[in-house]
Residue, then its C-alpha position, 0 to 999 in steps of 0.5 A: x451669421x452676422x447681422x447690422x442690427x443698429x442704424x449706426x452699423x452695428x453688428x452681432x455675430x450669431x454663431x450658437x442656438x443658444x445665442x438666437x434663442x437668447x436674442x429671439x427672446x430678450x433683445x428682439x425688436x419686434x413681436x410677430x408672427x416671423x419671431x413667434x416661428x424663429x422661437x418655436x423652430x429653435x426650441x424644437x431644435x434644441x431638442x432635437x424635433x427639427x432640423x439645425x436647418x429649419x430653425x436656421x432658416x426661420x431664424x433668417x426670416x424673422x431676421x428679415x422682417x425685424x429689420x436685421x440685414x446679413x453682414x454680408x450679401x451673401x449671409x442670407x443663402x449660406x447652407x444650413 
């Protein structure tokens, strides 16, 4: 997944769950709700509690409600 994450076009690719673990946690913009679930579904992930999927698609709300866009229109419905 690849996100603008600046309002100058910035962009960073997340392509690992260590990547949107580390992001989640340390170069977040905001702290809500949306995050605090991205966080947990990617550390169950990690360990195997729940689904790649899930905490790819939590990942992708907190993305929304922190203001990150998908690179790509189609970025947000890409299959888990």
């Amino acid at each position: 997944m690849t996100f603008v994450v600046s309002s100058q076009g910035d962009t960073q690719k997340i392509s690992t769950i260590e990547q949107a673990l580390y992001w989640l946690r340390k170069k977040w913009p905001i702290a809500d709700r949306n995050r605090e679930l991205a966080l947990d579904q990617v550390d169950a992930a990690m360990h195997c509690l729940v689904t790649v999927g899930t905490a790819r698609r939590a990942f992708l709300s907190a993305a929304k409600t922190a203001g990150f866009l998908p690179e790509h229109a189609g970025a947000e419905t890409a299959p888990a």
